[in-house]
C-alpha positions as CSV (number, residue, x, y, z in Angstrom):
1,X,23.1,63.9,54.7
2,X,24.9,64.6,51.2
3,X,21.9,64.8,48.4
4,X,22.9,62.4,45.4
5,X,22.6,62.9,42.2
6,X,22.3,60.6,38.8
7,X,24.7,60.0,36.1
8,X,25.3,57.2,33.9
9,X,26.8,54.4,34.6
10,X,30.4,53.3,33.3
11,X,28.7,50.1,32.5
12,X,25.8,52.1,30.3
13,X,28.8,54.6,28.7
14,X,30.7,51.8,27.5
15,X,27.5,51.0,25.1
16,X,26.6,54.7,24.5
17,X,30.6,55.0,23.2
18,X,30.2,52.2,20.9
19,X,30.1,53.6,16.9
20,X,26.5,52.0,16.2
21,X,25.3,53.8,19.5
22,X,26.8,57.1,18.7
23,X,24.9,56.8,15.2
24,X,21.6,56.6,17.0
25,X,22.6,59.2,19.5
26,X,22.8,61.5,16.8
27,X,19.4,61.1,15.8
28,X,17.5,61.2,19.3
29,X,19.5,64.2,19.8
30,X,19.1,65.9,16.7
31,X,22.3,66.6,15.4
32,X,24.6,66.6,12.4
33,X,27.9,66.3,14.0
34,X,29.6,63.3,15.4
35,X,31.7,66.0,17.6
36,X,28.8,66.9,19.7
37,X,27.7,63.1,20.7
38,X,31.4,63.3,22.0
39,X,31.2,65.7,24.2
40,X,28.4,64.7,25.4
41,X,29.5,61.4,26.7
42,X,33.0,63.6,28.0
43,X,30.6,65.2,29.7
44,X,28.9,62.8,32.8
45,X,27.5,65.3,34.8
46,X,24.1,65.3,36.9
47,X,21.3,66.8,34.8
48,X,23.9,66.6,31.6
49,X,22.3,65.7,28.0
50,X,23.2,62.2,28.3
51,X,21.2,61.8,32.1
52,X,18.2,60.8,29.8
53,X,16.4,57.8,30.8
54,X,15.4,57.8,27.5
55,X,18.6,56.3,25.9
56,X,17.9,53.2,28.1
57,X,16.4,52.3,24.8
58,X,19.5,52.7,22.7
59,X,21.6,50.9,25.3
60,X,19.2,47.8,25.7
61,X,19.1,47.7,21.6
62,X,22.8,46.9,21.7
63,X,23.4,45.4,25.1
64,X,19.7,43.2,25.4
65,X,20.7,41.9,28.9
66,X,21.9,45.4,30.4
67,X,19.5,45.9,32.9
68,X,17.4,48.9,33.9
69,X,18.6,48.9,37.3
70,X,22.4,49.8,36.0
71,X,21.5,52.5,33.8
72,X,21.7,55.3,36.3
73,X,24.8,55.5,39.3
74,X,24.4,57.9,42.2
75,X,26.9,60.3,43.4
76,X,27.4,63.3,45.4
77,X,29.1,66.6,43.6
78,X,32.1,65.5,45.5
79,X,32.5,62.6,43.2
80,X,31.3,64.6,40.1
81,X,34.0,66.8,40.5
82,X,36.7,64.5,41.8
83,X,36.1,62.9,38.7
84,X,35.7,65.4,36.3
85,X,39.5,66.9,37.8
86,X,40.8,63.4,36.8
87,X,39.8,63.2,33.8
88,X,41.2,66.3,32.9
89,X,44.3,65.7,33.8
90,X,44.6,62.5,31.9
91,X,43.7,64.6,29.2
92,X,46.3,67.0,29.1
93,X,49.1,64.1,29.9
């Protein structure tokens, strides 16, 4: 059996990316720069900054009927990095 691990949802990202969300993100996380809340949320890997179930709270603050059951999506590092390849390549397009 393939172990599965936890990153966040596309439903939850779509909050997190969200101007007002980033703003909050920047305090929880302690930073000055906008820059660094963006790669974070480029970045949706297990055990990545964002895999916090702590911004549950920013996300329900701006989405109030996201519930907690959606936060978190599991996948194998198959999936991670079948995922991380496409969106590289969309990048460089």
């Amino acid at each position: 059996m393939r172990k599965k691990f936890l990153v966040v949802s596309e439903q939850a990202m779509r909050v997190l990316k969200r101007p007002e969300s980033k703003a909050k993100m920047l305090i929880f996380f302690g930073v000055k720069d906008m820059r660094t809340i963006d790669s974070y949320l480029a970045n949706n890997v297990p055990q990545g900054q964002i895999v916090n179930p702590n911004l549950l709270t920013i996300v329900r603050e701006h989405a109030p009927d996201f519930q907690e059951k959606n936060f978190f999506e599991r996948v194998s590092m198959a999936e991670v990095v079948k995922k991380n390849k496409s969106k590289k390549g969309i990048q460089k397009k």
